[in-house]
C-alpha positions as MATLAB code, in Angstrom:
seq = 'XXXXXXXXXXXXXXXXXXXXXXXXXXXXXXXXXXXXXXXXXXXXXXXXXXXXXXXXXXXXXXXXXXXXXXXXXXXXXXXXXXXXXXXXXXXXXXXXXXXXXXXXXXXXXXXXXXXXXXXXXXXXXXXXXXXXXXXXXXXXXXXXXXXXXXXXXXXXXXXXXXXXXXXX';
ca = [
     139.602   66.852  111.820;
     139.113   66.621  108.073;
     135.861   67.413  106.512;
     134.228   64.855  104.014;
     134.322   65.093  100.518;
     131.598   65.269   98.063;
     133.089   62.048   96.895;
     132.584   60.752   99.771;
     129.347   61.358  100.370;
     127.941   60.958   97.030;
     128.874   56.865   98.028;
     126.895   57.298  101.500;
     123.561   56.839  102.154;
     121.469   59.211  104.456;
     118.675   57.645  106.678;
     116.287   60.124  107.552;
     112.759   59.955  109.059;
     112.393   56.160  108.190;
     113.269   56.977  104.263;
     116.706   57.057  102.772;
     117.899   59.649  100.379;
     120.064   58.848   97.695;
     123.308   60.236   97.447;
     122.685   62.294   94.394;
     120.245   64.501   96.523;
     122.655   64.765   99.131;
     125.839   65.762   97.238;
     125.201   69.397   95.966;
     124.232   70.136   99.867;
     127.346   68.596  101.498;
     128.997   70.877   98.628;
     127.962   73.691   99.875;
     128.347   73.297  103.043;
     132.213   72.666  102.199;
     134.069   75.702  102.109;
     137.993   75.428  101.827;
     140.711   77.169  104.520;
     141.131   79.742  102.134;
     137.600   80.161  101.473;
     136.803   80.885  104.979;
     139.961   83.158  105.535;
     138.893   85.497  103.264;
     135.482   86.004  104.374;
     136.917   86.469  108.008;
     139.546   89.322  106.432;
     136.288   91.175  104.355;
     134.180   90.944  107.663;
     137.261   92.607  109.387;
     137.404   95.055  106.897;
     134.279   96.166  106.529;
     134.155   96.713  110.152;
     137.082   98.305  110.632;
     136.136  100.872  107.718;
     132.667  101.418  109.459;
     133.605  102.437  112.842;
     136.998  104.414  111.479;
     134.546  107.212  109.906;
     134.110  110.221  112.234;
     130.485  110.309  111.591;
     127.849  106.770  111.013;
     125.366  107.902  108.025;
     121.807  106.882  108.217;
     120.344  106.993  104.448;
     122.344  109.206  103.000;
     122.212  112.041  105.917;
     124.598  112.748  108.985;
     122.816  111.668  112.041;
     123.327  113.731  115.520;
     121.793  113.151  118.583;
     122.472  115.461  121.752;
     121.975  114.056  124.570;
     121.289  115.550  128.395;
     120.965  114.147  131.641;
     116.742  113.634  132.623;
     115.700  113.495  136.272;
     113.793  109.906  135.784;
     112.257  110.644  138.928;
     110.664  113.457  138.536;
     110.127  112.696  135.429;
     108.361  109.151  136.479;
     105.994  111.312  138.434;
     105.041  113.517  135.715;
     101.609  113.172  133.503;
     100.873  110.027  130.786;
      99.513  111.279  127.666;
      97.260  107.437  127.833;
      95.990  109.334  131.276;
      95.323  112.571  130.409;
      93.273  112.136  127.217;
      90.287  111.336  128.434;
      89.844  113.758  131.481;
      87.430  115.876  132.428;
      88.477  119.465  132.807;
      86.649  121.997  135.414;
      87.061  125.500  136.142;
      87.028  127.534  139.117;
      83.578  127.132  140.378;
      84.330  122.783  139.661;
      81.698  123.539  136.887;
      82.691  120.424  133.898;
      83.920  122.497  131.041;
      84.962  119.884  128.418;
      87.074  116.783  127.993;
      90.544  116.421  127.204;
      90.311  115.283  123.465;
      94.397  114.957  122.158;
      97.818  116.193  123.327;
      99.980  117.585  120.494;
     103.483  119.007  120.629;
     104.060  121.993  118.577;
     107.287  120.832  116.279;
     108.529  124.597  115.963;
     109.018  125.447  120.147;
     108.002  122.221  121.800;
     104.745  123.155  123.628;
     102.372  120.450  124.622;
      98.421  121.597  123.602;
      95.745  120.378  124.882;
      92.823  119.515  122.484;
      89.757  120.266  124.637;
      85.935  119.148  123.220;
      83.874  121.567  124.579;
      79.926  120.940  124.122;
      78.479  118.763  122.866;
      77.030  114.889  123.643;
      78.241  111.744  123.167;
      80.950  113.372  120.708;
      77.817  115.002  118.296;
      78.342  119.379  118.039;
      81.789  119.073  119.968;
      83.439  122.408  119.593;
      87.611  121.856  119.710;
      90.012  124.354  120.456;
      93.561  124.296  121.494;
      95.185  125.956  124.948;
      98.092  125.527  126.281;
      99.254  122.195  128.908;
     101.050  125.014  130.598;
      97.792  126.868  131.605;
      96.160  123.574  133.189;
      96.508  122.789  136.820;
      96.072  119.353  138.515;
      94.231  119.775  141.915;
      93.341  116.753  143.706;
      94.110  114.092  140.453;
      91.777  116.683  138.528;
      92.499  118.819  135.668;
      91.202  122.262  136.041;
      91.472  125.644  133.577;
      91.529  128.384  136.032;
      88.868  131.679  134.958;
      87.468  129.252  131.860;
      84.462  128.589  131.232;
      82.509  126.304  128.669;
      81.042  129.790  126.396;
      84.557  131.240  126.344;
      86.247  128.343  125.543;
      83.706  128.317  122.939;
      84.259  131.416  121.698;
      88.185  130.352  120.995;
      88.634  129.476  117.179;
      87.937  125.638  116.707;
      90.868  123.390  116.434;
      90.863  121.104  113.210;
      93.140  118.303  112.589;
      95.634  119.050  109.835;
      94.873  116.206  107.043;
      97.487  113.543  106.529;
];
């Protein structure tokens, strides 16, 4: 099949939405719309290229830096069945006696070893004189859907050094 001109359709007329276009407006579209053979070859054989020099490099670079990712094998089940962070912030936190000690303010991972902290408010009402200090996710235990800080209680947690938020 051979493609049209610009020729062509510089002498046609286009009906379009009730209105017809002359075939001055139409011709620089249908031209470049036109590409030749050779035209198209080429831009096949730089895509090819281009490709083939991208995935021949030992290493893909992601602005400027070499990108490595280890990955390992996760248990999704037991994973599945672990704690949301949407879930846990939020809670209520008792102690020993069931006595409410504070609230589960923020989770934050420490970036140098990986340890989830819980930010607990301690004191306070309706969010006015909270105290917050930081202790460990490792040292909380879930009994019966409840989070509980076992030998806590609300004056020593507010005897820990208050927490602040690092500024942006």
């Amino acid at each position: 099949m051979r493609m049209m001109g610009v020729r062509a359709a510089s002498r046609m007329a286009v009906v379009a939405n009730d209105t017809i276009a002359t075939a001055a407006s139409v011709a620089p579209v249908v031209a470049c719309l036109i590409w030749s053979e050779v035209d198209m070859k080429f831009a096949i054989a730089t895509c090819a290229v281009m490709l083939a020099t991208a995935f021949a490099t030992d290493t893909l670079l992601a602005q400027g830096t070499v990108q490595s990712i280890t990955a390992s094998r996760v248990d999704v089940v037991q994973l599945a069945s672990g704690y949301r962070a949407s879930k846990v912030i939020g809670s209520t936190v008792y102690n020993d006696g069931r006595d409410t000690i504070g609230t589960i303010d923020d989770l934050i991972v420490n970036p140098r070893d990986s340890v989830t902290y819980v930010i607990l408010s301690v004191g306070g009402f309706l969010g006015l004189g909270t105290h917050l200090v930081a202790v460990p996710f490792g040292s909380l235990r879930v009994v019966d859907k409840q989070m509980h800080l076992p030998g806590a209680t609300r004056d020593s947690l507010k005897a820990l050094p208050e927490f602040k938020y690092a500024s942006p």
